[in-house]
Structures are given as C-alpha cells and as structure tokens.
Backbone as numpy.savetxt, mean C-alpha at the origin, in Angstrom:
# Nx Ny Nz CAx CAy CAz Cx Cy Cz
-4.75 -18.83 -1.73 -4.27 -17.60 -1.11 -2.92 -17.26 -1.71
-3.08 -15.84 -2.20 -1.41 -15.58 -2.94 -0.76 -14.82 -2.01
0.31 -14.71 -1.74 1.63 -13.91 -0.66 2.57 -13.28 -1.27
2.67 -11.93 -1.38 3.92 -11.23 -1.89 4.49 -10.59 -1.33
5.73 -10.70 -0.34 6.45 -9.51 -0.16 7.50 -9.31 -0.88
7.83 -7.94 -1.32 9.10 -7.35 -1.63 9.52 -6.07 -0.65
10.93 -6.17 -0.87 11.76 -5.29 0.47 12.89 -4.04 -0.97
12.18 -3.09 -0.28 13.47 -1.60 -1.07 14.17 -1.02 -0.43
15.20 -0.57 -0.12 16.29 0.16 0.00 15.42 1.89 -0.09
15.01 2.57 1.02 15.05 3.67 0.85 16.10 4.70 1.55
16.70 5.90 0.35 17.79 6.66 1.12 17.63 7.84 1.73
16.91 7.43 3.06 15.72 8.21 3.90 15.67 7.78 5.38
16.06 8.97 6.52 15.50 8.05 7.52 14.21 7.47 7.98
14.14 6.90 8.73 12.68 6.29 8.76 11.61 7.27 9.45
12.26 8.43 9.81 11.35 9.56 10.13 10.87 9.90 9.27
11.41 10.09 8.07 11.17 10.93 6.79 10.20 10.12 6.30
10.53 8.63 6.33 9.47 7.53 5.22 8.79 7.40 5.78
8.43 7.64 7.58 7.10 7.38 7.82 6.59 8.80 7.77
7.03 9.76 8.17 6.25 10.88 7.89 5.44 10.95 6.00
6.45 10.31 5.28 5.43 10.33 4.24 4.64 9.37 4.16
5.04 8.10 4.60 3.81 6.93 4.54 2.21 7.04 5.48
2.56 7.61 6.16 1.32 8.09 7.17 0.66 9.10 6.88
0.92 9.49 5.53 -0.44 9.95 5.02 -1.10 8.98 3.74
-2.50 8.62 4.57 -3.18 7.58 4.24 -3.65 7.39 2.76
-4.07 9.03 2.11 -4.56 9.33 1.25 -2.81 9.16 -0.07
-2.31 9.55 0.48 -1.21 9.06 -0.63 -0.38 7.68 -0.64
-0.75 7.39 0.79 0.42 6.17 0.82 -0.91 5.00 -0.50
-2.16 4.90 -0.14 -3.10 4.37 -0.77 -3.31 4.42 -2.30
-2.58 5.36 -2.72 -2.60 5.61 -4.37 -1.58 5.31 -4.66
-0.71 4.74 -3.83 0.87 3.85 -4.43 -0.15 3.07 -5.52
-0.42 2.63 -4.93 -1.25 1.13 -6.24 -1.67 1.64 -7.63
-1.18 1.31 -8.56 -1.68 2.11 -9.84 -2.68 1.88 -9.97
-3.99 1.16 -9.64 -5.58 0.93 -9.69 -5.93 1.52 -9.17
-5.59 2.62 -7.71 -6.41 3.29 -7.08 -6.26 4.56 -7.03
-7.15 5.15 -8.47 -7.39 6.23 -8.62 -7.94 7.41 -7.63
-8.56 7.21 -6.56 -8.56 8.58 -5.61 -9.25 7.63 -4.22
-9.24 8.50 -3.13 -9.11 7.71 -1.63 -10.17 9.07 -1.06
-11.44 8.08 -0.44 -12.56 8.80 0.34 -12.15 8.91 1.40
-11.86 9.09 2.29 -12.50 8.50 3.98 -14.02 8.56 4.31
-14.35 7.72 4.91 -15.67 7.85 5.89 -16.19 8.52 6.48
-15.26 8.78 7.13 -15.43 9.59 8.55 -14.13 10.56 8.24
-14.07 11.18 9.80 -12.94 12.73 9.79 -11.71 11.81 10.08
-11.89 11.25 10.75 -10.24 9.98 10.97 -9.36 9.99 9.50
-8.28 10.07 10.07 -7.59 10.04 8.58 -6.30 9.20 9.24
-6.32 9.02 10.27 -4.99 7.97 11.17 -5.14 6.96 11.73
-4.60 6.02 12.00 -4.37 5.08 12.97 -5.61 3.99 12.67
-5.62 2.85 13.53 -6.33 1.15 13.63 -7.73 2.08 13.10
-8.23 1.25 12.50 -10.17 1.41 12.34 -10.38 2.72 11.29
-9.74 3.20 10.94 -9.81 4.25 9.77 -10.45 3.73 8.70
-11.58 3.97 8.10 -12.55 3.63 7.07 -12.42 4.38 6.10
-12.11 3.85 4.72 -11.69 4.45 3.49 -12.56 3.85 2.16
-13.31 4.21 0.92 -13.83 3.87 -0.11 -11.91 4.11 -1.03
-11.73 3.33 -1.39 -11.04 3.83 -2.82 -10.91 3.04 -4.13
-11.22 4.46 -4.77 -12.07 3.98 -6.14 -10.79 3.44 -7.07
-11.30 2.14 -7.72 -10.38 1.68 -8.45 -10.55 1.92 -9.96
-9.84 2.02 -10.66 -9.99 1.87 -12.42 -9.03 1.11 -13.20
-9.33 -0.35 -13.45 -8.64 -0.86 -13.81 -8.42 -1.03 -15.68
-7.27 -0.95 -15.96 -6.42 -0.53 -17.11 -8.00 -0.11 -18.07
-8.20 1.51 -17.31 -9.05 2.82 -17.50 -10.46 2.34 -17.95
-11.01 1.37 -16.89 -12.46 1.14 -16.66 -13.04 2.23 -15.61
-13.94 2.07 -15.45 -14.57 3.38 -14.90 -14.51 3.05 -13.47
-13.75 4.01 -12.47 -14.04 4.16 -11.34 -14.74 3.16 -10.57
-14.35 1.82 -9.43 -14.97 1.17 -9.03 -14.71 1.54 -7.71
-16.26 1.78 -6.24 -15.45 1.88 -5.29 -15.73 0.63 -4.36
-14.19 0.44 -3.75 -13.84 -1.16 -2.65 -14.15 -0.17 -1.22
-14.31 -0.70 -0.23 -14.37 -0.51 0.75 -12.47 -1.04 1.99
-11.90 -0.12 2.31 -10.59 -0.38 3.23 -11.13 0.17 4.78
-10.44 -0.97 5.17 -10.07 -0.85 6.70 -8.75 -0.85 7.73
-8.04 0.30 7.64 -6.59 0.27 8.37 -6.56 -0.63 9.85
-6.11 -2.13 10.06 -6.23 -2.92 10.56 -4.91 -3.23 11.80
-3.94 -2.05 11.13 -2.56 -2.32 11.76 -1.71 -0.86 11.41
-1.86 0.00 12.78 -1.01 0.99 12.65 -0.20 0.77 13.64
1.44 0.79 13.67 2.38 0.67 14.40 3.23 2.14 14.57
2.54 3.32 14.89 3.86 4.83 14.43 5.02 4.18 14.77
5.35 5.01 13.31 6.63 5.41 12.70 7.29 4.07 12.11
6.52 2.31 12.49 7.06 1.29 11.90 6.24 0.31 10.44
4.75 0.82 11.34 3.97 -0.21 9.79 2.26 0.37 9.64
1.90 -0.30 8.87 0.79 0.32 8.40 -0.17 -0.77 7.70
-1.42 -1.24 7.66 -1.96 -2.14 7.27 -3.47 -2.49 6.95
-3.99 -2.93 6.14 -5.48 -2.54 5.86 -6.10 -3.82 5.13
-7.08 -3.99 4.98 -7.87 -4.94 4.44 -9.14 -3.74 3.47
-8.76 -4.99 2.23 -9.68 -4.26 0.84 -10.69 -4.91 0.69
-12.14 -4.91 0.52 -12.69 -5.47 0.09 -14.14 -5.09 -1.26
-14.89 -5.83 -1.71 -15.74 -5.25 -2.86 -16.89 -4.88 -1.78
-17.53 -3.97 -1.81 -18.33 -3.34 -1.41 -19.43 -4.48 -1.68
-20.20 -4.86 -2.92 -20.97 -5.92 -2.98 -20.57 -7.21 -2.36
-19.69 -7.34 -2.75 -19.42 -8.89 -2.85 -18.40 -9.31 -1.80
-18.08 -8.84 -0.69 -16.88 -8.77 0.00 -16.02 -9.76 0.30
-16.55 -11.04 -0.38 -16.03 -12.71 -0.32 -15.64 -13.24 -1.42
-15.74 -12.14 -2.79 -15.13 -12.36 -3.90 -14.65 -10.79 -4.27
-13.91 -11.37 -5.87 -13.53 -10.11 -6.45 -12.67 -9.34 -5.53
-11.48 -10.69 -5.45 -10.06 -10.41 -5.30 -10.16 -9.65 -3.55
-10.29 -10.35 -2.21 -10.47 -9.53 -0.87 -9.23 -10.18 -0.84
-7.98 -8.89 -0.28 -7.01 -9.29 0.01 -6.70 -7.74 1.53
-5.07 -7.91 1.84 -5.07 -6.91 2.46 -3.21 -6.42 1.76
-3.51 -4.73 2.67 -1.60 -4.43 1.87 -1.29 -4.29 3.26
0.15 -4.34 3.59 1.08 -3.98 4.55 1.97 -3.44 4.54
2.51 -2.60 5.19 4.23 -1.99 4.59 4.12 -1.58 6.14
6.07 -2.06 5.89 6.56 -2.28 7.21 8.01 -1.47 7.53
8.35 -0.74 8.04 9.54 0.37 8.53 10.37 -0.47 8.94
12.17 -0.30 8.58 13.00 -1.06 9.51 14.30 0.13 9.09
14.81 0.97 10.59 15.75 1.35 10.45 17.17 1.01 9.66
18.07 1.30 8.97 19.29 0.29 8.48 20.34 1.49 8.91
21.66 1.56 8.63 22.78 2.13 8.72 22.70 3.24 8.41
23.28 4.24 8.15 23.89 5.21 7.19 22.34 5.91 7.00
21.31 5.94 8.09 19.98 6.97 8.09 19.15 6.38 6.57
19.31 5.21 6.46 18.23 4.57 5.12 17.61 3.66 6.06
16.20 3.34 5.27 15.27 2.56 5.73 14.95 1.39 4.91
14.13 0.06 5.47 14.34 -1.09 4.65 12.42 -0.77 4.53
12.36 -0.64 3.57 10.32 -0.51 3.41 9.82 -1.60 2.76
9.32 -2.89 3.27 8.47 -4.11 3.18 7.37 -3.40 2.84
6.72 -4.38 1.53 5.44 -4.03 1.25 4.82 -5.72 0.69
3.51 -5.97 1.37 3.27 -7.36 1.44 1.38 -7.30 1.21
1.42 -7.80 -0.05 0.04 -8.39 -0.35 0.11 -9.94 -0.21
-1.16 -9.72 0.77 -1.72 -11.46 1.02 -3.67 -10.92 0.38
-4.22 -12.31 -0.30 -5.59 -12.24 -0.75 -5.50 -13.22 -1.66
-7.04 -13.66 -1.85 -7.53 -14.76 -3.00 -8.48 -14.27 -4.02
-8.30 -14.76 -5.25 -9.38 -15.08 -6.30 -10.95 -15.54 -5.23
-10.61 -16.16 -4.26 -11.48 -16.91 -4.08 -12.31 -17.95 -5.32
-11.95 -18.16 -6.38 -12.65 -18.96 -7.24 -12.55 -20.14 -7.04
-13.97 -21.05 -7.02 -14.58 -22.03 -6.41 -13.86 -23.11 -7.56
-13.58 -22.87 -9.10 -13.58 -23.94 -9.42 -12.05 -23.99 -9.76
-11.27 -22.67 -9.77 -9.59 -23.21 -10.14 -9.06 -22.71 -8.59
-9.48 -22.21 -7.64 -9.20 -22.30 -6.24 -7.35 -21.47 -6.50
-6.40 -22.54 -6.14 -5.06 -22.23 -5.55 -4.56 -21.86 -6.87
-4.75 -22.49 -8.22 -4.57 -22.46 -9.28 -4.17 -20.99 -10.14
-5.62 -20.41 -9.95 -5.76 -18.82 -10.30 -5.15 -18.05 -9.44
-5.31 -18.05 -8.33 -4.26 -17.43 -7.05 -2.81 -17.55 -7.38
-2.14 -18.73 -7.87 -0.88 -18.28 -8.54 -0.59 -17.88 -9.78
-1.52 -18.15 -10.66 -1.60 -16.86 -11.82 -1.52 -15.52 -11.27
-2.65 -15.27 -10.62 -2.49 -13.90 -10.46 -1.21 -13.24 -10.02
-0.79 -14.03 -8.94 0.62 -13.93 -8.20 1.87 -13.77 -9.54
1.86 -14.71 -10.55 3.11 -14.87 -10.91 2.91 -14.09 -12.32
2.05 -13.59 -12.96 1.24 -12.98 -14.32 0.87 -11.33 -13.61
0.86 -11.16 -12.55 0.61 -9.85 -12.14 0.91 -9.48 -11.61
0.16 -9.79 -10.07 0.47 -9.01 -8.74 1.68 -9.00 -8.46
2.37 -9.90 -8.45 4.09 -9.83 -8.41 4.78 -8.48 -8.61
4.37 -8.72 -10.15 4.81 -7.13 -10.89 4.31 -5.80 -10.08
3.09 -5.54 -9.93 2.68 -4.85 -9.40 2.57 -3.86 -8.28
3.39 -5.08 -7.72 4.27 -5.04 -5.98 5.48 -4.32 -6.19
6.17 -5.10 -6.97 7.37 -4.53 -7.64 7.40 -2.98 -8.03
6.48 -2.47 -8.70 6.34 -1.22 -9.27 5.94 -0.39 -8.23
5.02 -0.84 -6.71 4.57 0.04 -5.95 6.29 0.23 -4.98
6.39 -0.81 -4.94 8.08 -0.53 -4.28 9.00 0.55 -4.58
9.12 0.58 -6.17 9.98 1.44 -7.21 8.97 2.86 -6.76
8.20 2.93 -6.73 7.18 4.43 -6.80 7.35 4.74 -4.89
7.72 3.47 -3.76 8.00 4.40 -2.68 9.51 4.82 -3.00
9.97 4.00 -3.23 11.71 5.06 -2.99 11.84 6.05 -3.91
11.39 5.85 -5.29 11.35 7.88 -6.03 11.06 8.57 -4.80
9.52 8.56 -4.83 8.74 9.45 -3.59 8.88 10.16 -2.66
9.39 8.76 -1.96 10.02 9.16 -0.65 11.72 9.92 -0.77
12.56 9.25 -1.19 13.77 9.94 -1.40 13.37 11.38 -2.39
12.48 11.45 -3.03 11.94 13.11 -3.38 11.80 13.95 -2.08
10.87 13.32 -1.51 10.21 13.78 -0.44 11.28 14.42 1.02
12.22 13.01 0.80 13.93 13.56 1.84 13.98 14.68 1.38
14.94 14.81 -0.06 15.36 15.94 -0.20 14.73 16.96 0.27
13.62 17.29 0.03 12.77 18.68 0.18 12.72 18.66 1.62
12.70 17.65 2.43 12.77 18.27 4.09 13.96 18.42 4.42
15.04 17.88 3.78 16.35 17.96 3.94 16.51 19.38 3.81
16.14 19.56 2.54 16.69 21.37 2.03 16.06 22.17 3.16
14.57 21.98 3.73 14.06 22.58 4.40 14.26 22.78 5.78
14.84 21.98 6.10 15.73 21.41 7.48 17.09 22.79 7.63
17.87 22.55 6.39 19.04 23.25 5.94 18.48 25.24 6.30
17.45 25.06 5.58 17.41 26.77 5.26 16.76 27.46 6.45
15.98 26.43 7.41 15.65 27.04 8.93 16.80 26.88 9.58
C-alpha cells in the first residue's frame, strides 16, 4: 500500500477554494490522466456520487475507471475511491482526498492524499514503493502546483467580481 500526502499554501479563502473544489467535474481533472469526468446519475455533489473518468495515460486511448465520492465534508474535504471497471482488485485501486484548513491572513492549507496498491502478487510492497517514489509522488506534487494556479486564478476573478457589484 503506497501513502502520499502533500500540503500547499493557497492565497484564497477557504470559501473561494472550496467553492472551486466542489465542483466535481473539475476538481477530478486535477490529475493529468484524467482526461474527461461522466457522472452516472444527475448527482453531481456530496457522499455516493458515481462518476466514470476516462483516463489516457502518456496519450493511450481513453480508459474508463469507475469513482465513488466516499467523503464529502462542505466547505472542508472531499474524497473518492477509483477503481478499474474490469478488474476492480487490480490495476492500481486506490482513493484521492483533499482536505480544507483555514490559516491567517484569508489563505487556506489544501492537503491532497493518495492512498492505493499495485496489488501485485509477486513484488507486493516492493512495486508500491516504486510507484510511490518513481511517480506518484511527483504526480501529487504537480496536482498540488495546478490547485494553487487555479484556485488563486479563480480568487482573483471573484475578488474583482465581488469589487464591481
């Protein structure tokens, strides 16, 4: 089982970062593999929200996983479990989390935490920290860097919009 959290500095209150993280369909394409986000059903909020999103990894064709939003906390966290549509006990079942924490000066602290396994029977814990220390690491890293652009984009424009009403 591999574990990653990393923690960013966004210069945003946490109204602002959850108003943009709570939309499901974008907060879900943070991940550079997941090229576009179905829903199931009309639900697009909160615990039990059922999502296909199709992955393409470094520009293979469209694969779709099956998500389940497992942990909605408004306005603090957000949480889901991925799995392969075939195979749902292999081919990488992990889950994402990202977590809201007010700080000083109207910025927010935004935790983002992958837990999941290789599940592979014959290098087990082995490949799980490859992946961790050869990838996913990075990966985490980069979805972090892509919320605070975003979101501090996203301030400004309600900021300005705030200003001109």
């Amino acid at each position: 089982m591999l574990y990653i959290q990393e923690s960013i500095r966004i210069e945003a209150p946490i109204e602002v970062a959850w108003a943009w993280m709570s939309d499901l369909e974008r907060l879900m394409q943070v991940n550079e593999f997941h090229v576009a986000v179905r829903f199931e059903t009309d639900q697009r909020r909160g615990k039990g929200t059922r999502v296909l999103i199709d992955h393409s990894f470094f520009g293979s064709s469209p694969e779709a996983r099956g998500a389940r939003v497992t942990h909605w906390e408004e306005g603090a966290g957000i949480g889901w479990v991925e799995t392969d549509l075939k195979e749902p006990r292999s081919a990488f079942p992990h889950s994402s989390q990202y977590r809201l924490k007010a700080l000083p000066d109207g910025a927010t602290l935004v935790s983002d935490e992958l837990r999941g396994s290789l599940n592979l029977p014959f290098l087990g814990k082995v490949a799980d920290r490859l992946l961790r220390d050869m990838f996913a690491s990075r990966i985490v890293r980069r979805e972090c860097a892509y919320l605070k652009e975003h979101i501090e984009e996203f301030a400004a424009g309600w900021k300005a919009g705030r200003q001109a009403a």
